[in-house]
N, C-alpha and C positions, 0 to 999 in steps of 0.2 A: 202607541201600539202595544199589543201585548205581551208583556217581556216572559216568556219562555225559557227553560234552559234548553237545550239540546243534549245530545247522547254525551258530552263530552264526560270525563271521569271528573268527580267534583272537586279536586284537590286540584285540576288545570286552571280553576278562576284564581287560586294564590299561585301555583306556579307562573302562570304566564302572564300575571298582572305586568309586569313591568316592559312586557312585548305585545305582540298585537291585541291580547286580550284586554290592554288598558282601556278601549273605547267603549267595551259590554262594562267594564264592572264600573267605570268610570267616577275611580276612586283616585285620589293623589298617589303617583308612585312612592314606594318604599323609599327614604333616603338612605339607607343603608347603602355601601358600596356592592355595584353588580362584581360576582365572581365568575371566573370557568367554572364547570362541573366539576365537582371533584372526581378524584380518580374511583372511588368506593363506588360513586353512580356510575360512571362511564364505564367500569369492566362489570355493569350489569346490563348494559347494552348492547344486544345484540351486535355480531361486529362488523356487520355491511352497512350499521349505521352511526357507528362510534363517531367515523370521524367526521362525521356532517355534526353532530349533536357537541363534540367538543369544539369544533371552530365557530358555530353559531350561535352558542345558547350559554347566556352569563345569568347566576340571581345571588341573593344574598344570601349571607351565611345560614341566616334564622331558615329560609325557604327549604334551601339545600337538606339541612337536617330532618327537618319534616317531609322531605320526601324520600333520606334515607329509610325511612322509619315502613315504607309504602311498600307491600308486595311488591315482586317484580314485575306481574302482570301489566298492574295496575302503573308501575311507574314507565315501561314501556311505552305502555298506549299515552301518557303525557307527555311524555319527547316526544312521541311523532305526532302528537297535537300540535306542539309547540311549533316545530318545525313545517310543520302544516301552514301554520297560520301564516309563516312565511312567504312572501311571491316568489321570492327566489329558489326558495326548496323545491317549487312545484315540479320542475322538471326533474329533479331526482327523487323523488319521491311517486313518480309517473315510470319512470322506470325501474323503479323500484318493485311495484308493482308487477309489471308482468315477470319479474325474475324471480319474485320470492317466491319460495318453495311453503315453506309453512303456511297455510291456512289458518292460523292464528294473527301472524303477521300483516298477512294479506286483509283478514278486515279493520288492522290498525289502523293501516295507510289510507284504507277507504273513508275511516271513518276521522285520522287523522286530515285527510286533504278538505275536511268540510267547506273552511272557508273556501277553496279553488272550486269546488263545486259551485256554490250557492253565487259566486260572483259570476256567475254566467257562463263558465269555461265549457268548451268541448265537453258532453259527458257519453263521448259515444266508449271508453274505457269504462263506464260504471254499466251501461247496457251490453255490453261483452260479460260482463263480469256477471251480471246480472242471468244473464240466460246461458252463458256455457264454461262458469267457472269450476271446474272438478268438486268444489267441495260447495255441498248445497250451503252451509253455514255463511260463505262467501258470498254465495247468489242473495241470498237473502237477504243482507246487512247491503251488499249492494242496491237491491232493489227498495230496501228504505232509502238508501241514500239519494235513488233516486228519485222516492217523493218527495223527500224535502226537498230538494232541485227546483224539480217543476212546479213546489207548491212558490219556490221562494222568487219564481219567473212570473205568475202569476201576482204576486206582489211588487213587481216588479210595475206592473203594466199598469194593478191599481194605485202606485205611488203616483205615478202620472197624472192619474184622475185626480188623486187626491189634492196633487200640485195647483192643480186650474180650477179646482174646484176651492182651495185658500185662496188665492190669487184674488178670486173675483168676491170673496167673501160672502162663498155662500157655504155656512157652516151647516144648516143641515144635509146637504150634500157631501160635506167632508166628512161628519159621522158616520153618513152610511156605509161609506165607504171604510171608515175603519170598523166599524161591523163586519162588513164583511171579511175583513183582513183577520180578527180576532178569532171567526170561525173559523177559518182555512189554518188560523195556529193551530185552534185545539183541533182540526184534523190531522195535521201535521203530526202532533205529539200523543196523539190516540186518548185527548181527554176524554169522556163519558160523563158527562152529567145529564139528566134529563131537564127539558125546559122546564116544567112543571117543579122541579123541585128549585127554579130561579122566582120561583114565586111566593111574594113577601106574606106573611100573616098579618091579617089589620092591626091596628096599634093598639099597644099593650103597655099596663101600666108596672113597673118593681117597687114603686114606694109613695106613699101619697102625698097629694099636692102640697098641703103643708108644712112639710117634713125638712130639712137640710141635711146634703147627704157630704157624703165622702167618698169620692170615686179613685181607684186605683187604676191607670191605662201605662200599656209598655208591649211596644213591637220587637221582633227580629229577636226569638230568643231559642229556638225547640233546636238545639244543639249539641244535650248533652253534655256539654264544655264544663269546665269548674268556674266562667266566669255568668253561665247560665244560672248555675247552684248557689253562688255566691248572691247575686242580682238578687233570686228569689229568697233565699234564706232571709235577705234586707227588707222586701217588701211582707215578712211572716213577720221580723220582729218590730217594723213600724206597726202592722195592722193592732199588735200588741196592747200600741198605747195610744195611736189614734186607729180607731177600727174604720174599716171600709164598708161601707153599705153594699158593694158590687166591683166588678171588674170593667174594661175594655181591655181585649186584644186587640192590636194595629198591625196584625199577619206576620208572614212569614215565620208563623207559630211553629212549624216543623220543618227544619233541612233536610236533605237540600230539595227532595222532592214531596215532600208532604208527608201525608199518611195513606199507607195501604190500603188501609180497612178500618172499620170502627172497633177491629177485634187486634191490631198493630199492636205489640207487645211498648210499643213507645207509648201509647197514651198514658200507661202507670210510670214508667221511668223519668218522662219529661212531659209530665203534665200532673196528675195527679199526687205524687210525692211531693212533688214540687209546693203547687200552688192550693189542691184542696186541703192543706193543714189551716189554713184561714175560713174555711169553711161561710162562704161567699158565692155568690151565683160570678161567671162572668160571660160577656155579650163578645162573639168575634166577631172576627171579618178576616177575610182571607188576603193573603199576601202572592206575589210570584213565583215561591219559594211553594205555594200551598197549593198553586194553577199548576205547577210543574211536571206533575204527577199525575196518570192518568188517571186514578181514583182517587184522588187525593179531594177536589170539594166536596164528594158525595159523600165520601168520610168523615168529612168533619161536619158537615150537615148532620148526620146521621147520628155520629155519635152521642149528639143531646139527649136522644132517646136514655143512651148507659150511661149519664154522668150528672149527678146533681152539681157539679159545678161550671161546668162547660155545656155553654149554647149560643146554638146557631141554627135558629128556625129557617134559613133560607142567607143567602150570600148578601144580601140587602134586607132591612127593616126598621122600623122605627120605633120607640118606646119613651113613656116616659119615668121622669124620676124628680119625684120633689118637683122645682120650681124650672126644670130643665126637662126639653127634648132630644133625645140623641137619634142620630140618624145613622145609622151603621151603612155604610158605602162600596160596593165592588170594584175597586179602582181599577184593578189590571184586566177586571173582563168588561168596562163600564160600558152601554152601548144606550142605543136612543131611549130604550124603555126603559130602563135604568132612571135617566136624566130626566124622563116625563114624570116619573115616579117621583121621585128626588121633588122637582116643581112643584110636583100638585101637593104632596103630603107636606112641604114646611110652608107651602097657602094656607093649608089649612091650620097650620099649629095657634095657638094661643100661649103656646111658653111665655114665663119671661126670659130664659134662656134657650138660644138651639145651638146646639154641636153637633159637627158634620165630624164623623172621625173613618178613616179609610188609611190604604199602606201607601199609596202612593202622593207625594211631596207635591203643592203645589210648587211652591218656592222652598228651594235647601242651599244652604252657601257647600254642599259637596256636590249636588249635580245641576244645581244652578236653576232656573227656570226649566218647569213643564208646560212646554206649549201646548201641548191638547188636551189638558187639566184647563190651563190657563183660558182656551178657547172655549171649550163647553162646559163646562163645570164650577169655575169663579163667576161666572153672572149671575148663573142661579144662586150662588151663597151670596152676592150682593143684593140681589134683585129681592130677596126676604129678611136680609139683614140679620144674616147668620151671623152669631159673638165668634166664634171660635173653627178653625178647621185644625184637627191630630192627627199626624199621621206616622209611619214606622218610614221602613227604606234604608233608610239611611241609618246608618249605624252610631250615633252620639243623641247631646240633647242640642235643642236650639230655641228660641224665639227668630220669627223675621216680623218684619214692619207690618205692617196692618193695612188694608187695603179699603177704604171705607170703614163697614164694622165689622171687618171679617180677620183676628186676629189669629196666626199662625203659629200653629208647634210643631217640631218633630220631636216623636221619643223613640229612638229604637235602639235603645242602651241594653236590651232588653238579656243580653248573652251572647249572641253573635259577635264574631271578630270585628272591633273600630273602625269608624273609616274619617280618615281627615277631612278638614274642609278650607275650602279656597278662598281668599279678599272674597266677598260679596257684598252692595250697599244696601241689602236689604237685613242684613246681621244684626237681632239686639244683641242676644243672647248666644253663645255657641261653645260645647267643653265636647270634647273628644274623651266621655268616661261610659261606663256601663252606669246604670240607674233607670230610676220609673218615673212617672207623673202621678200626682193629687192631684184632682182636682174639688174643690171644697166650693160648695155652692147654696145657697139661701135665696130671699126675694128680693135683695138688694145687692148683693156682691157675689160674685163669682172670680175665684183665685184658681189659678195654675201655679205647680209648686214643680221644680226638677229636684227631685230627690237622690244621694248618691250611695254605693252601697254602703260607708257606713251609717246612714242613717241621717246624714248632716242636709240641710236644706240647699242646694245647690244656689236656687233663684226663683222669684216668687214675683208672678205679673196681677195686680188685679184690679179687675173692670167691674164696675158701679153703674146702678141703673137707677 
């Protein structure tokens, strides 16, 4: 399905990892030891709800501090996230509601109780709230709350379908169905892209057939972060001395909701400062982090137009380079036409090499098997005997086992905060570091290289034809 974020403030997927939110980020909890809030947060707590927030809600030291650091605003609306998420909160945080006085407060709680919503609860308190709450700012945040509700009741009904429709294993019938679920997201979260601009340019060549290139690919990194700067700084001073012929991005190129516009004052801060000192074309593809955003794919569509180093003719396409085809893949909005496309274009290739690279994992020892990758999407990479599938996600590097000749990477070391990863028996490779991928390709071998940021070769896979 299409993983969205929601309205929540983006500093609640680290505070409340280690509580109900651990199922969305579905990353190994912190081992660190859970603490009370400290007293510095809690007397910035509004005080009808201090003492729900100090008797329920434990995190680590590290978290703690970085959320001292957080407007008050903004650290408000995360306790009552937190607390939200809770089943037990709901009853006082329901009446909470109709008591609070503040209209600022009053659309925390709304937008705090999401999970209580979205699980099917009574929302006849959000349709009150919705048509006769004194303050129109109220009404309003209510009445989004209650489309996501009844978009997420409607998903509801199509899980069902979607249940009997695996069951009996008829996968074109499951896709349709998350088709349609994918659409009803980006109605949900007011994406805007237009169909037309999901349409792929026929295949294009960057370098010619007989050529051996040098390809640089690294997901999950538009953060801003010093471990973003650091990552890149590493892959300027490799290109140095082994230069790269071009780029892939593996998405979530921009947190936490993408890019604005193609005119986003971030494209120079965490993009071109960055990466065009290598002075390199590079091929994206967008991540969940880049869907998140209402204008966020038309922007980064778009902005190929203003950027000699950044393109993106369309959310999917194909191109080649040297002795290698690469397939660029819309993972998190993938849908039948996609997957028809996908088919018929690697029919048609002649590579000696093709790589499918997209943000979403089939196999990751952090979230384990992707069943609806798995079901629609690995046939097709077997069925033409794709070498290679790359993807971001997940935040480390990895090799997993090989599935026919469909061998697996993730790299999304790329800046973004680590994520652990769990026993899996599909593990070759696996380091919980920030770094990129080489890939180094010719008419007889093709190497995948995990590289770290000082420069040193982490691990090196390579396949012979």
């Amino acid at each position: 399905m299409l993983r969205f974020f929601s309205n929540r403030p983006v500093f609640l997927l680290s505070l409340a990892s280690s509580l109900s939110l651990i199922s969305v980020a579905q990353v190994t909890p912190h081992k660190s030891p859970l603490l009370p809030l400290s007293e510095s947060i809690l007397m910035r707590i509004p005080a009808d709800y201090r003492a729900e927030a100090q008797a329920k809600i434990k995190q680590t030291e590290e978290i703690q501090q970085q959320a001292e650091k957080m407007p008050d605003n903004e650290l408000v609306a995360t306790i009552l996230h937190v607390l939200g998420d809770m089943p037990s909160e709901s009853t006082f945080l329901l009446d909470r509601l109709e008591k609070e006085p503040s209209a600022a407060l009053r659309i925390d709680v709304i937008r705090g109780l999401e999970k209580h919503w979205q699980g099917g609860q009574d929302i006849s308190a959000l349709e009150h709230h919705a048509s006769s709450d004194p303050d129109v700012t109220v009404s309003i945040a209510a009445a989004e709350m209650l489309k996501e509700a009844r978009i997420d009741s409607l998903n509801r009904l199509l899980n069902a379908r979607l249940g009997s429709a695996v069951a009996a294993g008829d996968i074109h019938s499951a896709g349709l169905v998350l088709d349609e679920q994918k659409l009803l997201q980006q109605t949900r979260y007011g994406i805007g892209f237009p169909s037309f601009m999901r349409m792929p340019p026929p295949l294009f060549s960057v370098a010619p057939a007989d050529k051996p290139i040098r390809v640089l690919a690294f997901g999950d990194f538009g953060t801003g972060s010093a471990a973003q700067k650091q990552t890149a700084a590493a892959m300027v001073a490799y290109h140095k001395t082994h230069p790269f012929d071009f780029g892939l991005t593996l998405g979530d190129n921009f947190y936490a909701r993408g890019m604005n516009s193609p005119d986003d004052p971030r494209w120079q801060t965490q993009w071109e400062q960055l990466y065009s000192p290598m002075h390199i074309p590079f091929y994206a593809v967008l991540g969940n982090h880049d869907w998140s955003g209402a204008d966020s794919p038309a922007a980064e569509v778009l902005y190929s137009a203003k950027s000699q180093s950044w393109h993106m003719p369309a959310p999917y396409y194909t191109f080649t380079a040297g002795s290698v085809q690469f397939f660029a893949f819309d993972t998190p909005a993938v849908d039948e036409a996609e997957l028809k496309w996908l088919d018929e274009e690697l029919g048609k290739s002649t590579a000696q090499w093709k790589i499918v690279y997209g943000h979403y994992h089939i196999y990751s020892a952090t979230r384990g098997d992707n069943k609806e990758l798995i079901a629609r999407l690995l046939p097709i990479l077997k069925k033409h005997n794709v070498d290679v599938y790359l993807n971001g996600h997940d935040h480390n590097l990895q090799e997993l086992k090989p599935e026919g000749s469909v061998h697996f990477f993730v790299s999304g070391g790329g800046g973004a905060g680590l994520y652990e990863m769990n026993p899996y028996d599909r593990s070759v490779f696996r380091q919980k570091v920030n770094g990129f991928t080489v890939l180094e390709a010719d008419s007889k071998t093709l190497a995948i290289c995990f590289i770290g940021t000082d420069g040193s070769e982490l691990y090196r896979r390579t396949l012979t034809k």
